[in-house]
FIMARVEX-89370 format. One record per residue (C-alpha): residue in three letters; x, y, z. Coordinates in steps of 0.02 Angstrom, whole numbers, m for minus. Layout:
N
+-----+--------+--------+--------+
!  aa !     c1 !     c2 !     c3 !
+-----+--------+--------+--------+
! Ala !      X !      Y !      Z !
...
+-----+--------+--------+--------+
// end
This chain:
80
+-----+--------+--------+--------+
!  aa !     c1 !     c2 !     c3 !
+-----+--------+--------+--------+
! Unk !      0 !      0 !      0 !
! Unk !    125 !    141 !     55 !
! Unk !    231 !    182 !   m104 !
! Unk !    116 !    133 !   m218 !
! Unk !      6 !    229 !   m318 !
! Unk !   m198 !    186 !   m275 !
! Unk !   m285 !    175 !   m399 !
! Unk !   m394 !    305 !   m385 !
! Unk !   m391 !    393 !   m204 !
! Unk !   m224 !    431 !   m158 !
! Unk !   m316 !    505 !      8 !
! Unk !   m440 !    397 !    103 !
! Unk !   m563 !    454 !    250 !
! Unk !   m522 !    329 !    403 !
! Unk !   m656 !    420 !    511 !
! Unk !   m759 !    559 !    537 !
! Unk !   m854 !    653 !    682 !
! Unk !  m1001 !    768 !    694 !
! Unk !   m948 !    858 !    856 !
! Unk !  m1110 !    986 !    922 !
! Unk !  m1244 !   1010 !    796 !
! Unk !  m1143 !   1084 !    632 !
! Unk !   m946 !   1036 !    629 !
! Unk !   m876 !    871 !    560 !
! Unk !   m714 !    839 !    579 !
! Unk !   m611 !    701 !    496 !
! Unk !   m459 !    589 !    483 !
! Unk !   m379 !    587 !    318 !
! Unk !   m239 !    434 !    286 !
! Unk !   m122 !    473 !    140 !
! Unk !   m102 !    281 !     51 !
! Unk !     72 !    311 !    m22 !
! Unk !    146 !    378 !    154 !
! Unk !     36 !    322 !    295 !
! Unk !     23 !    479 !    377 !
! Unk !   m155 !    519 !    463 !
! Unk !   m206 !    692 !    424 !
! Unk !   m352 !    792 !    531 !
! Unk !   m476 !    911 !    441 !
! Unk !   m651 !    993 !    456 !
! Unk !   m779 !   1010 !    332 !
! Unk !   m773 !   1190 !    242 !
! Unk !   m692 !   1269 !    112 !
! Unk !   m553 !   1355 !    191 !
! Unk !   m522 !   1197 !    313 !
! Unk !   m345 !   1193 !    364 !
! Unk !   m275 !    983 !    335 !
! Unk !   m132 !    956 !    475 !
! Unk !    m44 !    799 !    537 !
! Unk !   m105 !    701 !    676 !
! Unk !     m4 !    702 !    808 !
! Unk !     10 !    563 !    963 !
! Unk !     61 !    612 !   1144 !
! Unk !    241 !    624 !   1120 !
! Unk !    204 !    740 !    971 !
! Unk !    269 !    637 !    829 !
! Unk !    155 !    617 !    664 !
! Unk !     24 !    470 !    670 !
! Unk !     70 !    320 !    541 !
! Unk !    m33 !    207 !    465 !
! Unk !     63 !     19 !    497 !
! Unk !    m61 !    m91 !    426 !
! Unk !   m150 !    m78 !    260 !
! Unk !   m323 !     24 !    253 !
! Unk !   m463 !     m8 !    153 !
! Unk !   m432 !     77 !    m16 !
! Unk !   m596 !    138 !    m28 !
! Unk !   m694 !    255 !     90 !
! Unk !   m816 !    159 !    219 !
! Unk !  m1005 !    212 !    185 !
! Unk !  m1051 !    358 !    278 !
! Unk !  m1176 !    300 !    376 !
! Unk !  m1065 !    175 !    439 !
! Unk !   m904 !    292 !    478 !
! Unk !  m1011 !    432 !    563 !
! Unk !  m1053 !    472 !    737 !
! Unk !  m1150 !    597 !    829 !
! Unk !  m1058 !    673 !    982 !
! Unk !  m1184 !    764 !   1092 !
! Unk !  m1114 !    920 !   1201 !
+-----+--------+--------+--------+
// end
């Protein structure tokens, strides 16, 4: 998976959150590096590395699904 080109989606979603009532916020794996990337929903929504506790970039180690998990199935409602 990681140095090969996808097919298709060189980004996949690995999760998302709707946190309150309006903001979803996501984790982005790149499949050619591993590296998990955090993100909103929005136009001007910056993309930044995730980071662990020690504050070194999260890496995918095992293969991810190529393509995205169904919505419905990712998604969850966080109540405030």
């Amino acid at each position: 998976m990681f140095g090969k080109k996808a097919k298709n989606n060189r980004f996949v979603m690995k999760y998302s959150q709707i946190v309150g009532d309006v903001k979803t916020v996501m984790i982005i794996v790149d499949t050619e590096t591993g590296v998990n990337y955090i993100t909103s929903e929005g136009e001007s929504a910056p993309i930044t590395p995730l980071l662990d506790s020690e504050g070194k970039p999260v890496i995918e180690v095992q293969q991810t699904a190529q393509e995205p998990v169904a919505e419905t199935q990712q998604t969850e409602q966080v109540q405030q």
